[in-house]
PDB file of N, CA, C and O in Angstrom:
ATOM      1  N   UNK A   1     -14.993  -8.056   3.543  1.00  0.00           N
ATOM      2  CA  UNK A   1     -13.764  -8.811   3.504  1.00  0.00           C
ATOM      3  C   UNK A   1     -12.699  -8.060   2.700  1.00  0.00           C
ATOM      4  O   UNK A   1     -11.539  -8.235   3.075  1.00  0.00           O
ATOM      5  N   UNK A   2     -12.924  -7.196   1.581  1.00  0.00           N
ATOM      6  CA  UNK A   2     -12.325  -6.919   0.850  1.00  0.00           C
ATOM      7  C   UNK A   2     -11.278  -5.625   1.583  1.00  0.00           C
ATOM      8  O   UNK A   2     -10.068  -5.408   1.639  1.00  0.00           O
ATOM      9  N   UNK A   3     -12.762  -4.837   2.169  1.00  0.00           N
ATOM     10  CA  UNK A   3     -11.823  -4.020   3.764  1.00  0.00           C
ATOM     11  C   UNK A   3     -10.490  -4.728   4.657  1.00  0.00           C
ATOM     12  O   UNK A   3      -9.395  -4.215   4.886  1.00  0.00           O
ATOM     13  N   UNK A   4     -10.854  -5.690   4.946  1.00  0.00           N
ATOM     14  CA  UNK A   4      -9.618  -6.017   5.754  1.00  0.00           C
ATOM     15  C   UNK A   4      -8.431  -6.438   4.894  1.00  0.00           C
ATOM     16  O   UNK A   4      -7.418  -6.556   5.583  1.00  0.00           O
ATOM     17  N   UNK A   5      -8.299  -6.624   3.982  1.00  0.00           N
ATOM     18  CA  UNK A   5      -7.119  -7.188   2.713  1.00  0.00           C
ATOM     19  C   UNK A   5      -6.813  -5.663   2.199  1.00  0.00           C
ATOM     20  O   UNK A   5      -5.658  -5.478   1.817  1.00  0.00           O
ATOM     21  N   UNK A   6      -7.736  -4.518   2.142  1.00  0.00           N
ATOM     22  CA  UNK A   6      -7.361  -3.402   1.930  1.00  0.00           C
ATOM     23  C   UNK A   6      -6.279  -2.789   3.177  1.00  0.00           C
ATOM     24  O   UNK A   6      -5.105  -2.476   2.975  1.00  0.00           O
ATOM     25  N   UNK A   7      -6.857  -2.725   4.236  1.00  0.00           N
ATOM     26  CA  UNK A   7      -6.168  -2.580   5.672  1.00  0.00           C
ATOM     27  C   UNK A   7      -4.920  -3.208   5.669  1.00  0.00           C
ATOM     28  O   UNK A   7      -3.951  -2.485   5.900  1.00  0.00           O
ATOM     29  N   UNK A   8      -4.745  -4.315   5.473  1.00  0.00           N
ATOM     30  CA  UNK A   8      -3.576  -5.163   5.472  1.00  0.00           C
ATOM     31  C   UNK A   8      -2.795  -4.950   4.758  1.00  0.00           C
ATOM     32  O   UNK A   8      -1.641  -5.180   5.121  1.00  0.00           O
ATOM     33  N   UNK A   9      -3.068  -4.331   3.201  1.00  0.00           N
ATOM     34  CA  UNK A   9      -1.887  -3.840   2.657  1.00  0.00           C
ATOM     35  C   UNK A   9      -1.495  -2.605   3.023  1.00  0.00           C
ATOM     36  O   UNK A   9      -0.298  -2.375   3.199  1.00  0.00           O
ATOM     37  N   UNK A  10      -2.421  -1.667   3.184  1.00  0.00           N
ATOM     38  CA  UNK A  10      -1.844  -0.186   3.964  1.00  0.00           C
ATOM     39  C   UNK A  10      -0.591  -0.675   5.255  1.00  0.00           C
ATOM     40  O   UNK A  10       0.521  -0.167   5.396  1.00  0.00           O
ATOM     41  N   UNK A  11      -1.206  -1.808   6.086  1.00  0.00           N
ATOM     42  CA  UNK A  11      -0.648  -1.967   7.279  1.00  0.00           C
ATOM     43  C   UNK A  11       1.265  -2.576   6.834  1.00  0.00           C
ATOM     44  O   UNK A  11       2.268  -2.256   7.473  1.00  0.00           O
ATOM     45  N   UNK A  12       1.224  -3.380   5.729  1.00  0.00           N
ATOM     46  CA  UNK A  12       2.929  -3.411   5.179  1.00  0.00           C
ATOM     47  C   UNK A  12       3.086  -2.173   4.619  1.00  0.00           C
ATOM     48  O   UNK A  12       3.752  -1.430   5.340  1.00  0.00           O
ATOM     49  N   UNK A  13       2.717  -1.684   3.599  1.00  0.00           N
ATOM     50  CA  UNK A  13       3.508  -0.209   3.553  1.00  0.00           C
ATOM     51  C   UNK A  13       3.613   0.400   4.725  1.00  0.00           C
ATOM     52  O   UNK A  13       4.635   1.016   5.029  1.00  0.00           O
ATOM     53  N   UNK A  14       2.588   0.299   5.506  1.00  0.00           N
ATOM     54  CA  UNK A  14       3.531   1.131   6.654  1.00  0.00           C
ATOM     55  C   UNK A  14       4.358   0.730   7.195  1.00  0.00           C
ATOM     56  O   UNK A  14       5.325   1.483   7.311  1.00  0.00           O
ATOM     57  N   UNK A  15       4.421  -0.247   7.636  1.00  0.00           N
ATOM     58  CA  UNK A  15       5.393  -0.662   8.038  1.00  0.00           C
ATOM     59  C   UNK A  15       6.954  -1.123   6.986  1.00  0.00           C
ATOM     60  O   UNK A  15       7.939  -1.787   7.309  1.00  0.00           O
ATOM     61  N   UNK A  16       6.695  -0.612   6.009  1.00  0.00           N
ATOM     62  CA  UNK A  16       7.655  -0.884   5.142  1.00  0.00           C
ATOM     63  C   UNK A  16       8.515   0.824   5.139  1.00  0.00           C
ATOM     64  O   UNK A  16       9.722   0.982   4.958  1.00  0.00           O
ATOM     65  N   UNK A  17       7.470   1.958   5.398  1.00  0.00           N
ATOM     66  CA  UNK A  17       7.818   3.071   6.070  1.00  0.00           C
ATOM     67  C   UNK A  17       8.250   3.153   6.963  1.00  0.00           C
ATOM     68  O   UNK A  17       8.983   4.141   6.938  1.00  0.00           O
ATOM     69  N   UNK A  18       8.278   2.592   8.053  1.00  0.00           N
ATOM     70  CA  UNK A  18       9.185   2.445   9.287  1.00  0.00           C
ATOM     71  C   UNK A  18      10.282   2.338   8.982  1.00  0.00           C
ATOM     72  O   UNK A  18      11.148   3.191   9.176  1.00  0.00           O
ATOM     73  N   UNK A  19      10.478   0.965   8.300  1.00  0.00           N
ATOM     74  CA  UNK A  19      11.762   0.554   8.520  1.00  0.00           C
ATOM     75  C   UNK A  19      13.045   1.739   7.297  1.00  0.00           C
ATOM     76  O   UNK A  19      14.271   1.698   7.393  1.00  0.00           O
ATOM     77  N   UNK A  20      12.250   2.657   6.276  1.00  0.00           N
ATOM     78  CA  UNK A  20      13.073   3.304   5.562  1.00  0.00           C
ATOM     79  C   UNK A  20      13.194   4.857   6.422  1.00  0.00           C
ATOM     80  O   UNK A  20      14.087   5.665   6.169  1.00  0.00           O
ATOM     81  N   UNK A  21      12.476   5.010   7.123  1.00  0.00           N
ATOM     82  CA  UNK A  21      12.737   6.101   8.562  1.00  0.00           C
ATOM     83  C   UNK A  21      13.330   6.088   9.348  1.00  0.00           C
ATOM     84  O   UNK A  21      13.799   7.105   9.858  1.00  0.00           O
ATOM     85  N   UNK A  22      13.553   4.804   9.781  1.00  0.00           N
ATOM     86  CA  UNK A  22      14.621   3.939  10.648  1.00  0.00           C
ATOM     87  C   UNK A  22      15.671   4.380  10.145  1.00  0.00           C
ATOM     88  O   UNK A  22      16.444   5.196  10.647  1.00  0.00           O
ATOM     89  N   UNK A  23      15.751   3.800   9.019  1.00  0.00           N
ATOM     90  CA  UNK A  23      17.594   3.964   7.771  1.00  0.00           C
ATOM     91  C   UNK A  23      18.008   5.386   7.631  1.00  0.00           C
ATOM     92  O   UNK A  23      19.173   5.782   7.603  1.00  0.00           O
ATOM     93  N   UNK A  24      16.553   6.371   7.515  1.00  0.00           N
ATOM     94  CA  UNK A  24      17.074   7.522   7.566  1.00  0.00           C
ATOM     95  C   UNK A  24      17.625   8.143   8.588  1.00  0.00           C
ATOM     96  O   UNK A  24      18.502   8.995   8.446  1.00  0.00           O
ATOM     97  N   UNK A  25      17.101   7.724   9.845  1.00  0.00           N
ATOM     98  CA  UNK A  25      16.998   8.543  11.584  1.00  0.00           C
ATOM     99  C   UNK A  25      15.887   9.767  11.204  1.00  0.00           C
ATOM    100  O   UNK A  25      16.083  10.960  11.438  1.00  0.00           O
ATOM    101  N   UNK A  26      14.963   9.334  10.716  1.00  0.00           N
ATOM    102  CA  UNK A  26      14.195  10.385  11.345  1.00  0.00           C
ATOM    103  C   UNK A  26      12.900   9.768  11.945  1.00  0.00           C
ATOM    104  O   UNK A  26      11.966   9.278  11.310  1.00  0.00           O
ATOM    105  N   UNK A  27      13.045   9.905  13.487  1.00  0.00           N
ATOM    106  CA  UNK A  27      12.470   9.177  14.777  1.00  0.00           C
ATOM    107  C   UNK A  27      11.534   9.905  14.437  1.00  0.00           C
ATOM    108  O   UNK A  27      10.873   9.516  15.399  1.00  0.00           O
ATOM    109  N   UNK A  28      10.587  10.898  13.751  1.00  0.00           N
ATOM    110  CA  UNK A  28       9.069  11.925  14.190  1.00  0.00           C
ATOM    111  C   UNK A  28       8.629  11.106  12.930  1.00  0.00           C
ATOM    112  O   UNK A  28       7.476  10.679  12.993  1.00  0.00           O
ATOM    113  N   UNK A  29       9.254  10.844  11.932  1.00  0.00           N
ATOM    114  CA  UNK A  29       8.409  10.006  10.737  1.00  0.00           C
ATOM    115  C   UNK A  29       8.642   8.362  10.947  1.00  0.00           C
ATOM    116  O   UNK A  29       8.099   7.636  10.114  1.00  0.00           O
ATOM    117  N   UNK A  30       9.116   7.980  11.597  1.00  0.00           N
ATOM    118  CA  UNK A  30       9.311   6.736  12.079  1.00  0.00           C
ATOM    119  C   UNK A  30       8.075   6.487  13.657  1.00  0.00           C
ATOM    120  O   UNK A  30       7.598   5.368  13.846  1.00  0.00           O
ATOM    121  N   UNK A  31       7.823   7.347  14.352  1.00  0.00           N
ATOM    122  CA  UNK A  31       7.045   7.569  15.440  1.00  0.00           C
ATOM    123  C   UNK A  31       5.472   7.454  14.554  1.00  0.00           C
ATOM    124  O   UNK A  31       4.616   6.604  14.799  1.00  0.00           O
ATOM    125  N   UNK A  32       5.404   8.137  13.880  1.00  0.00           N
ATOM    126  CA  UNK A  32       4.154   8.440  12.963  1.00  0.00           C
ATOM    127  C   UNK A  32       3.909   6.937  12.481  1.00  0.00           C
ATOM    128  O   UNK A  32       3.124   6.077  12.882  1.00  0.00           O
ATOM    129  N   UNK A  33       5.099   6.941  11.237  1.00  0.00           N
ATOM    130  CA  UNK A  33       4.437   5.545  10.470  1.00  0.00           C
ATOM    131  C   UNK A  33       4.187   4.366  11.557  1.00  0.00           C
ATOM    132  O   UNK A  33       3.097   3.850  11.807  1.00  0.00           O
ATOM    133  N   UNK A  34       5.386   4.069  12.122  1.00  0.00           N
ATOM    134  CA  UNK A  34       4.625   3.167  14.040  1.00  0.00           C
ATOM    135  C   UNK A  34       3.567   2.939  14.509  1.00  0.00           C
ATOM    136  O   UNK A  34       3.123   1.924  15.045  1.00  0.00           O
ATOM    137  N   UNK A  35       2.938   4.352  14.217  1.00  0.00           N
ATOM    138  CA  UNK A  35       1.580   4.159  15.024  1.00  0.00           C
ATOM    139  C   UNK A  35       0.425   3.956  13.912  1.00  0.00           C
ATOM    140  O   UNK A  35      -0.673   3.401  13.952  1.00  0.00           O
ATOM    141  N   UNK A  36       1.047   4.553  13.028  1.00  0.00           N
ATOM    142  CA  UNK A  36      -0.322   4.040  11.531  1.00  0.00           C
ATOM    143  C   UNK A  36      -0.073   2.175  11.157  1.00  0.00           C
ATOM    144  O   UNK A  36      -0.760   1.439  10.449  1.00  0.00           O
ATOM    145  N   UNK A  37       0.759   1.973  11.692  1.00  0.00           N
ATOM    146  CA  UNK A  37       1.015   0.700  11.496  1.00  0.00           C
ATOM    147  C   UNK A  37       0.272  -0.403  12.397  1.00  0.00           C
ATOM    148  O   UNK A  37      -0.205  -1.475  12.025  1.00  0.00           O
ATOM    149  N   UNK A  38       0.308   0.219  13.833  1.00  0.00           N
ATOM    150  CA  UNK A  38      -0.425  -0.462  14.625  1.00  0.00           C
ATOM    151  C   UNK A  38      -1.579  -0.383  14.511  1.00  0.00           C
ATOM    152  O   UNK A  38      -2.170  -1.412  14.840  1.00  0.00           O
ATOM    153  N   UNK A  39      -2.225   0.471  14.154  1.00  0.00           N
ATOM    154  CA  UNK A  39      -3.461   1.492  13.944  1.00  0.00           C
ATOM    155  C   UNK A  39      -4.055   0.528  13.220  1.00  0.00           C
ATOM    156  O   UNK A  39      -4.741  -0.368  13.712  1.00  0.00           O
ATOM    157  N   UNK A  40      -3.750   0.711  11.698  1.00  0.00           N
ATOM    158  CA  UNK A  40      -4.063  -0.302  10.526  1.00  0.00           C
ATOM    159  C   UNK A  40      -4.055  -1.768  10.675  1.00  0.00           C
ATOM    160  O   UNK A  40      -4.938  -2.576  10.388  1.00  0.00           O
ATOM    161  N   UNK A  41      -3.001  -1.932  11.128  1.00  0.00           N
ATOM    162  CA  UNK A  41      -2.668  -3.281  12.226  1.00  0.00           C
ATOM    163  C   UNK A  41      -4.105  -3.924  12.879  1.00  0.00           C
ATOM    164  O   UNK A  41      -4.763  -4.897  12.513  1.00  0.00           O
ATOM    165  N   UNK A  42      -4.304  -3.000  13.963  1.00  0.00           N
ATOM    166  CA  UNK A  42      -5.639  -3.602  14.720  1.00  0.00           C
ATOM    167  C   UNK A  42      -6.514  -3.479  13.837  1.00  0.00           C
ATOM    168  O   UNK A  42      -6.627  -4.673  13.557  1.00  0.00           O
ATOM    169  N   UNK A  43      -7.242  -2.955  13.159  1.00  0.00           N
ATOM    170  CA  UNK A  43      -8.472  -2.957  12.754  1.00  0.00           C
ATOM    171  C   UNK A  43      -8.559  -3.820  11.569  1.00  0.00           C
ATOM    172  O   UNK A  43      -9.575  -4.435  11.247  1.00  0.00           O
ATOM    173  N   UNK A  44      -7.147  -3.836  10.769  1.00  0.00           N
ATOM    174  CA  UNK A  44      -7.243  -5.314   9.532  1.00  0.00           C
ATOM    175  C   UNK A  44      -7.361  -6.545  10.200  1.00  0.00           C
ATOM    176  O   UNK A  44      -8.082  -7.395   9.676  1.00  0.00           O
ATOM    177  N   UNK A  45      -6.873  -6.766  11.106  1.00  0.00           N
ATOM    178  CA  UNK A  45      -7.076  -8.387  11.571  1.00  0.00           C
ATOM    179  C   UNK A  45      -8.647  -7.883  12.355  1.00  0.00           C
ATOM    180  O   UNK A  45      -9.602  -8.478  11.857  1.00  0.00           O
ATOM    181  N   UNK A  46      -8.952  -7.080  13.272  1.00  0.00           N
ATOM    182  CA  UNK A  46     -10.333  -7.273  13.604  1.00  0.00           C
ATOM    183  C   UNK A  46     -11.304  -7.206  12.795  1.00  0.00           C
ATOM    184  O   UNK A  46     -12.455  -7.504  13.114  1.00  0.00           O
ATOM    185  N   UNK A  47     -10.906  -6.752  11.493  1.00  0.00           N
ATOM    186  CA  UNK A  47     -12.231  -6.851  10.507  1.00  0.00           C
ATOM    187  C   UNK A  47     -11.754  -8.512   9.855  1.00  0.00           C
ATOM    188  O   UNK A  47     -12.618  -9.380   9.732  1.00  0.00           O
ATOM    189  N   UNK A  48     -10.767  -8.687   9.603  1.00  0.00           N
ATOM    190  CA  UNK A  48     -10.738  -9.955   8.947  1.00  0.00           C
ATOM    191  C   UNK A  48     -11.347 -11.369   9.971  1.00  0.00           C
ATOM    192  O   UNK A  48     -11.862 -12.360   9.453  1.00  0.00           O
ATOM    193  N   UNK A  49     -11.177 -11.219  11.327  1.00  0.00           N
ATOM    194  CA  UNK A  49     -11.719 -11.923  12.616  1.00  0.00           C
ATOM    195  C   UNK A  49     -13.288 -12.128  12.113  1.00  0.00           C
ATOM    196  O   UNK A  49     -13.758 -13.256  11.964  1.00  0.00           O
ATOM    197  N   UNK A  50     -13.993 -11.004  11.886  1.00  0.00           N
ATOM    198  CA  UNK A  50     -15.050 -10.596  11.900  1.00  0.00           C
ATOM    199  C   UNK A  50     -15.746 -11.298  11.134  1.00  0.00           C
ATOM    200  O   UNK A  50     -16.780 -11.940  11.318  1.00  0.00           O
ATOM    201  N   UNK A  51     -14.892 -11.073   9.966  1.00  0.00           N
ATOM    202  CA  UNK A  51     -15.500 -11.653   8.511  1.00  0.00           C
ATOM    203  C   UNK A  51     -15.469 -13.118   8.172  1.00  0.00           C
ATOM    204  O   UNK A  51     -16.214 -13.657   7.354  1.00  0.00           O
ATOM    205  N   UNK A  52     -14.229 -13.899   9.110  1.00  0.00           N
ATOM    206  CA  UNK A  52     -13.827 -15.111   8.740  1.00  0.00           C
ATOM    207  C   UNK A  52     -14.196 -15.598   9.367  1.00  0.00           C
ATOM    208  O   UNK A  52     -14.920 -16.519   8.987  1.00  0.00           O
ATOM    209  N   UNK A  53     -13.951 -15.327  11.214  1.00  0.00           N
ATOM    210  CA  UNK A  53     -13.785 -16.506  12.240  1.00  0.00           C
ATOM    211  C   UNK A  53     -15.246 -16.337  12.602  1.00  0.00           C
ATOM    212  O   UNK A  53     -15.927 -17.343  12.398  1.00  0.00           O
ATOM    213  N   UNK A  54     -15.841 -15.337  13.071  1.00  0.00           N
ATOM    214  CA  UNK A  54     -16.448 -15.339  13.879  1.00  0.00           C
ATOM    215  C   UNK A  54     -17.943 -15.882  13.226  1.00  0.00           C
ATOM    216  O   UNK A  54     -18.697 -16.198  14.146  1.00  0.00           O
ATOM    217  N   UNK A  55     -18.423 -16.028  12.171  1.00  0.00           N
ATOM    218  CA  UNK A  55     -19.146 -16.477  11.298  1.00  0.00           C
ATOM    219  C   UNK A  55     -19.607 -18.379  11.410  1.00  0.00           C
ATOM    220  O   UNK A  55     -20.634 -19.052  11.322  1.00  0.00           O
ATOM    221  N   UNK A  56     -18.137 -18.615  11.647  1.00  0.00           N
ATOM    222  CA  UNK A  56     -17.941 -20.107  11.921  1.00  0.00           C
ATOM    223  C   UNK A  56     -17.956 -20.589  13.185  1.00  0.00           C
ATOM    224  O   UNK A  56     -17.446 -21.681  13.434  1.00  0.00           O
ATOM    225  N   UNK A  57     -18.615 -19.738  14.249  1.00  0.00           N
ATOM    226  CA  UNK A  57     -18.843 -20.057  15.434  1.00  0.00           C
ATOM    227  C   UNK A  57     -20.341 -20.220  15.961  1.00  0.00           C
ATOM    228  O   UNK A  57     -20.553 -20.535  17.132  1.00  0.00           O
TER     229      UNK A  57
END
């Protein structure tokens, strides 16, 4: 559990990187953090799924 709350905060900094790549224009570090965002993205909620929901089924 502690994995997916780890994931999840990587997944706002990145995305908190986007949006200051954005401000800059630079689209190749904005392309990057994007995809570490989604990246981190999927696998924090599928481990948190894992750990929470699927237990209670």
């Amino acid at each position: 559990m502690v994995l997916g709350f780890l994931l999840l905060i990587v997944t706002v900094l990145s995305a908190l990187a986007v949006v200051r790549e954005f401000k800059k224009q630079n689209m190749f570090g904005a392309g990057f953090a994007g995809l570490s965002t989604l990246t981190f993205g999927f696998f924090s909620i599928g481990t948190l799924y894992f750990e929470i929901i699927d237990p209670l089924l």
